[in-house]
C-alpha positions as CSV (number, residue, x, y, z in Angstrom):
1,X,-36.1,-13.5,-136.1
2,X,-32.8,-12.7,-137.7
3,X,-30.9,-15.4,-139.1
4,X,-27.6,-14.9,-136.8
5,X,-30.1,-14.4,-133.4
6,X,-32.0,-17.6,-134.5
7,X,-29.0,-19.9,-134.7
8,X,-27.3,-18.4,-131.3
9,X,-30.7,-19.4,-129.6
10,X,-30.7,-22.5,-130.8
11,X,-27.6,-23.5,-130.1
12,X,-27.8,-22.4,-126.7
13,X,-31.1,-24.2,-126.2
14,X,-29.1,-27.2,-127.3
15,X,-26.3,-27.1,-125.4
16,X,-29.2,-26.7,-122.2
17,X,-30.6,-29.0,-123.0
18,X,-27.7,-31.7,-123.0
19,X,-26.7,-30.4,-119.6
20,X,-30.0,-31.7,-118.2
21,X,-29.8,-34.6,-120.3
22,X,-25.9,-35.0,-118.1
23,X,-27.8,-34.1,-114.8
24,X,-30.9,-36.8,-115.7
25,X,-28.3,-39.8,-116.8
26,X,-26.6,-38.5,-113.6
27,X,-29.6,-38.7,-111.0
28,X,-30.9,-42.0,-112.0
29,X,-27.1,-43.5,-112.9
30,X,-26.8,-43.1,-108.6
31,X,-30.7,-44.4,-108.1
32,X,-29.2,-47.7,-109.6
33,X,-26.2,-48.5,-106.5
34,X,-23.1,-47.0,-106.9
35,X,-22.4,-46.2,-110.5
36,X,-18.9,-46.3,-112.1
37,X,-16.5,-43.4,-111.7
38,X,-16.2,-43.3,-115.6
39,X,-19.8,-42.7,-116.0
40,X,-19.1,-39.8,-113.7
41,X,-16.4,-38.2,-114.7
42,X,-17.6,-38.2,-118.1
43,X,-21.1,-36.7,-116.8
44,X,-19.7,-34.3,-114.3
45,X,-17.4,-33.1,-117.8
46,X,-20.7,-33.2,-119.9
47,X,-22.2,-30.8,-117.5
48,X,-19.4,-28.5,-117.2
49,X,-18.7,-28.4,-121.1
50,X,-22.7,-27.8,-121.8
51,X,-23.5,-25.2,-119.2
52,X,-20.2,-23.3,-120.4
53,X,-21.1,-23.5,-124.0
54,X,-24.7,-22.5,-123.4
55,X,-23.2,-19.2,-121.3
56,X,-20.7,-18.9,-124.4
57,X,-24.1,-18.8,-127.0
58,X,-26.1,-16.1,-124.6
59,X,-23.3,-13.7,-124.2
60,X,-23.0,-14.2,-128.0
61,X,-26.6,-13.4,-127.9
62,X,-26.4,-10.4,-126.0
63,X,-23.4,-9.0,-128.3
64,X,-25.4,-9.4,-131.4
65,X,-28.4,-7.7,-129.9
66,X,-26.4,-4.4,-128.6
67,X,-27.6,-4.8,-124.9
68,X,-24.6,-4.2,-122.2
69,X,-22.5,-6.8,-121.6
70,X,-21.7,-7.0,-117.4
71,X,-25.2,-7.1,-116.2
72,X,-26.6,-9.6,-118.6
73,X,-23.1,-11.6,-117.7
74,X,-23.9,-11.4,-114.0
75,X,-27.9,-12.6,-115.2
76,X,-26.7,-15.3,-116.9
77,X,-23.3,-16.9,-115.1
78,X,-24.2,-16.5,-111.6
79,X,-28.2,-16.9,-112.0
80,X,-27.7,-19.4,-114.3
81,X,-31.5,-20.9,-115.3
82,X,-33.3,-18.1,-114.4
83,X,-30.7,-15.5,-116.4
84,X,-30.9,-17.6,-119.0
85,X,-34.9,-17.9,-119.1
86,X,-35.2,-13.9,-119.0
87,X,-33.1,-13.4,-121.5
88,X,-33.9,-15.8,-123.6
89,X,-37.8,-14.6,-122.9
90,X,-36.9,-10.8,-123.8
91,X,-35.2,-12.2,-127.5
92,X,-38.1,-14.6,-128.2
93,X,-40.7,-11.5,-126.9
94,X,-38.4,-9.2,-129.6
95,X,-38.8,-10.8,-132.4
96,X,-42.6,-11.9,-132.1
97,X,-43.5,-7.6,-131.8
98,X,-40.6,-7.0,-134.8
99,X,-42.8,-10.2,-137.1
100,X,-45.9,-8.5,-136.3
């Protein structure tokens, strides 16, 4: 895989992977009683901050690889894991038949 396509899906596999981290602390923060509305706040802004990041890193992806912009936007923003997991799938796919 190509260096600049390598570190774009990293970084958004990173950034995915702190938003679940948000959601978990989130989930078992409220299994616990009522948590504080610090701890919220700051995971609600984790959340939001990660997931926008990650979208940032795949339409990076999808600018470096040539493919058209709107419909992979529309993939990944609205049908947000599942976008994601496709495209991510189709790169990852790519570079495995361009190695062999």
């Amino acid at each position: 895989m190509k260096a600049h396509l390598k570190s774009g899906v990293e970084y958004a596999v990173i950034t995915l992977l702190i938003a679940g981290l948000c959601i978990w602390q989130l989930i078992s923060s409220t299994q616990d009683g009522e948590p504080p509305a610090g701890k919220i706040a700051l995971l609600g802004l984790g959340i939001i901050v990660s997931c926008s990041m990650h979208c940032v890193f795949m339409m990076q992806l999808v600018r470096r690889t040539g493919r058209s912009f709107w419909p992979w936007f529309v993939a990944v923003v609205i049908f947000w894991p599942i976008g994601s997991a496709v495209l991510l799938a189709l790169l990852l796919g790519e570079a495995d038949a361009a190695e062999s």
